[in-house]
VOGU-3710 file (C-alpha; in Angstrom, 3 decimals, decimal comma):
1> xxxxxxxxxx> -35,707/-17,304/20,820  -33,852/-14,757/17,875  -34,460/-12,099/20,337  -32,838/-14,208/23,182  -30,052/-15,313/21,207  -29,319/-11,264/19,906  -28,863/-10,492/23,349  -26,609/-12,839/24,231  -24,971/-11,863/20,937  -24,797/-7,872/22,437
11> xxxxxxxxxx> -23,686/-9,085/25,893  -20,841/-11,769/24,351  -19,604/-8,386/21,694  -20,098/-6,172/24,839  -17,540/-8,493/26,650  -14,816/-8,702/23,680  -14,899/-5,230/23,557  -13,720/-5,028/26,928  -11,151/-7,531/26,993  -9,989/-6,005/23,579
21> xxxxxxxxxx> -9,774/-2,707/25,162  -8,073/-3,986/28,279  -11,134/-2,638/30,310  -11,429/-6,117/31,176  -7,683/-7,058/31,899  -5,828/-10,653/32,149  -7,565/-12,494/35,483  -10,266/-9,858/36,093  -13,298/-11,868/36,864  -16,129/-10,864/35,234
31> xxxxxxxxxx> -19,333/-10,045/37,918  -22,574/-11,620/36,278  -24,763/-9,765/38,090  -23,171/-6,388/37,043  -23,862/-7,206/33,324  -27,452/-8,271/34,065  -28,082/-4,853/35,459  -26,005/-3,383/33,058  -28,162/-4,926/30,272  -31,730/-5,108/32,251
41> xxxxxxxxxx> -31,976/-9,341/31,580  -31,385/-11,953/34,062  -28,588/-13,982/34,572  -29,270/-16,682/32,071  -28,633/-14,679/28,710  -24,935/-13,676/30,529  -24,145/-17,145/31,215  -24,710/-18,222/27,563  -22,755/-14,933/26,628  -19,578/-16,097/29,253
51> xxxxxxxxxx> -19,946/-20,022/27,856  -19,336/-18,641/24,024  -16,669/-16,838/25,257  -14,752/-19,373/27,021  -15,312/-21,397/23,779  -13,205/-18,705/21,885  -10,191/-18,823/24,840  -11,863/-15,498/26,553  -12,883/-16,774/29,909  -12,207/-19,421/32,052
61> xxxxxxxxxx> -14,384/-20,849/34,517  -12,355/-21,289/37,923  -12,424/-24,151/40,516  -14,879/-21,787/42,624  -17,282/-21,477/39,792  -16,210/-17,970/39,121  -15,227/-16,576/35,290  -12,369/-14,277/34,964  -10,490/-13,613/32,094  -8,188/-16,211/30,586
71> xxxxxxxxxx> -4,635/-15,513/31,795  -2,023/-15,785/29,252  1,370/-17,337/29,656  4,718/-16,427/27,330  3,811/-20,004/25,677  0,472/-19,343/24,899  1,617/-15,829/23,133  4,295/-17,483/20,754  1,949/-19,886/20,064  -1,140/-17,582/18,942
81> xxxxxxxxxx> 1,358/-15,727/16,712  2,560/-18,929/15,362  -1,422/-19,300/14,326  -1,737/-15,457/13,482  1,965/-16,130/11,100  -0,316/-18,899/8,951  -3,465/-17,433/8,883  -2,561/-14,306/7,850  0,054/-15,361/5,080  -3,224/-17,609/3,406
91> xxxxxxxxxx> -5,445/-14,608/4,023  -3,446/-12,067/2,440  -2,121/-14,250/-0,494  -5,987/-15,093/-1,591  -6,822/-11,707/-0,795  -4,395/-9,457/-2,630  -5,632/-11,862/-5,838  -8,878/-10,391/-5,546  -8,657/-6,943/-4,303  -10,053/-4,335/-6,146
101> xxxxxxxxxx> -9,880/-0,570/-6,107  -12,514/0,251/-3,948  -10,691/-1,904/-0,977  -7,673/-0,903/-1,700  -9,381/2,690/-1,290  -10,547/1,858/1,624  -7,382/0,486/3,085  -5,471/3,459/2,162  -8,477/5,722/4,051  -8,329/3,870/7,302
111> xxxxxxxxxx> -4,213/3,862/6,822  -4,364/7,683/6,681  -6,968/7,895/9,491  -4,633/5,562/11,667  -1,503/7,787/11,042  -3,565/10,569/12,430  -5,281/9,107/15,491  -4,006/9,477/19,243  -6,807/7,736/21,474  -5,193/4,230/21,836
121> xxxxxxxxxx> -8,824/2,418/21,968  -9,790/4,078/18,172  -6,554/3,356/17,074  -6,657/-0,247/17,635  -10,137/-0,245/16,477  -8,612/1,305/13,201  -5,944/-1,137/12,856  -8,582/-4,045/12,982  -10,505/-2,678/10,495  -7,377/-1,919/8,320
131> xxxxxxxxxx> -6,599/-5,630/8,627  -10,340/-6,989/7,766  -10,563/-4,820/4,971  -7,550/-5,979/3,081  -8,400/-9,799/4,373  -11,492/-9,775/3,456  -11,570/-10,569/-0,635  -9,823/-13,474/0,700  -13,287/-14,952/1,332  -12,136/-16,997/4,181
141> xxxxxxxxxx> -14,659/-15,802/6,994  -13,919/-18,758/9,553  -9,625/-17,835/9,293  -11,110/-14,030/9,509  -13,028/-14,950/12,605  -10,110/-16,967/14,304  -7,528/-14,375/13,541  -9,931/-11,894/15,576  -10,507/-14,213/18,511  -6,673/-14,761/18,690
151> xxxxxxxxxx> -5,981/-10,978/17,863  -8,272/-9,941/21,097  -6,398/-12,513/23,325  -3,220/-10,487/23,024  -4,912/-7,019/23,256  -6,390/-7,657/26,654  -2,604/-7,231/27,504  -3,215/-3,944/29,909  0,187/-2,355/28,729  -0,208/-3,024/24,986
161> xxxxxxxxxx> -1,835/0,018/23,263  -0,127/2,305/25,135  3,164/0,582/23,996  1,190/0,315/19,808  0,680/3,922/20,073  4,352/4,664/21,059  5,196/2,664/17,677  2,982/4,492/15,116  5,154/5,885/13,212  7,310/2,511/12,606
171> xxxxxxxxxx> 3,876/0,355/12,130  2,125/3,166/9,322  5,816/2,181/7,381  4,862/-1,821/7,604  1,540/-0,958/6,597  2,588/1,075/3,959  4,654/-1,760/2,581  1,504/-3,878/3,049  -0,601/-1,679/0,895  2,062/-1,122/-2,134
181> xxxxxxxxxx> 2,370/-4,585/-2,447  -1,016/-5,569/-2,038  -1,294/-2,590/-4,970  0,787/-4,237/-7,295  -0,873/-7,273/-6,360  2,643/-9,225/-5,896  1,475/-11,684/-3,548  5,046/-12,761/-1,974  5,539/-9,017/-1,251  2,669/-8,619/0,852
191> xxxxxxxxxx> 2,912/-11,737/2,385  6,030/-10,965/3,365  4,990/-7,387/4,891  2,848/-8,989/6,612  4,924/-11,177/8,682  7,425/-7,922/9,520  4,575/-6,474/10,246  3,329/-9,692/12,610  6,749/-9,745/14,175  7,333/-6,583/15,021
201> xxxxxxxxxx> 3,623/-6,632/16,951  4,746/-10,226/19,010  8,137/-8,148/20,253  5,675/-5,743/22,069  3,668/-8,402/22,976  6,185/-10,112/24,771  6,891/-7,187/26,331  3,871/-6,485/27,621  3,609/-9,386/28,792  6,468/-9,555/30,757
211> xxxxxxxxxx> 5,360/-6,324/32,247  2,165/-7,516/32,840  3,511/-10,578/35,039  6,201/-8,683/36,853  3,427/-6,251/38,171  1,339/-9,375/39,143  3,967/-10,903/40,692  5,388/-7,990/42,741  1,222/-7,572/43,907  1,018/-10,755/45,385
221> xx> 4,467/-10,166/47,310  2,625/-7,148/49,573
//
């Protein structure tokens, strides 16, 4: 059984990645039998893997039986940021209490690495590590896990990273703010920075999306 349930575990972080990535974009249905090959099993250990992902808002199961990835609709954006606004404000408030140097080290690595990068995928890979790094004294692992799930809803956004890259200049200044006041540990401050910093990322993601639907729409037009 624990070797059953790790791959499932491999397959279900397999198919995150994707959607995080935007390999896997917003209605692309996922092909079972492509991942069983892909990871030499049988189909049984990629259903489990699809059902724990439609429990996070991943997948959807259509009226043919088929899984896809979930769509997302303007509504559904605001209101994952609305969740990413409170979440984050109680993570960083508990965390910035009880950071210490070596995360704020840390933080101030993967900052400098960030600045640096120009592959879109390791940059948003970066960014989510910056994030969990300075979250994670917070000791809040279930907010940390939501805020992840809801993070990777709005990267499967196909126009998105292109769109973060094209803003790395302006977002290294919002994390920058994020860092000094997480280094004078003034709790407000950072708070703060962090919902300029959450704002500024839903204005792309609106965009995106908008981009995203006027391409669907003028595809099923032809």
């Amino acid at each position: 059984m624990p070797a059953q349930v790790n791959v499932v575990e491999t397959i279900a972080d397999s198919l995150r990645s994707a959607i995080s990535l935007g390999e896997l974009k917003l209605g692309e249905e996922v092909k079972p039998a492509k991942l069983a090959a892909q990871f030499e099993v049988s189909r049984i250990p990629v259903r489990e893997a699809c059902k724990l992902l439609e429990g996070e808002g991943l997948l959807v199961t259509r009226s043919n039986h088929r899984t896809a990835v979930a769509p997302l609709t303007s509504g559904e954006l605001c209101e994952i940021f609305e969740l990413r606004f409170l979440l984050e404000d109680v993570l960083i408030r508990r965390a910035v209490i009880n950071l210490d140097d070596a995360a704020l080290e840390r933080a101030g690595f993967i900052h400098r690495q960030l600045g640096r990068e120009t592959k879109p995928s390791r940059q948003s890979a970066l960014n989510r590590e910056f994030h969990e790094t300075l979250y994670a004294p917070a000791e809040a692992p279930l907010m940390l896990r939501l805020v992840n799930q809801l993070r990777v809803r709005v990267e499967a956004l196909q126009h998105l990273h292109m769109a973060l890259m094209e803003k790395t200049p302006e977002f290294q200044r919002e994390h920058a703010a994020i860092l000094k006041a997480a280094s004078d540990r003034n709790t407000s401050k950072a708070a703060t920075a962090v919902r300029q910093h959450l704002e500024s990322a839903k204005q792309i993601a609106v965009a995106a999306l908008k981009k995203h639907h006027s391409l669907t729409a003028g595809k099923g037009r032809r």
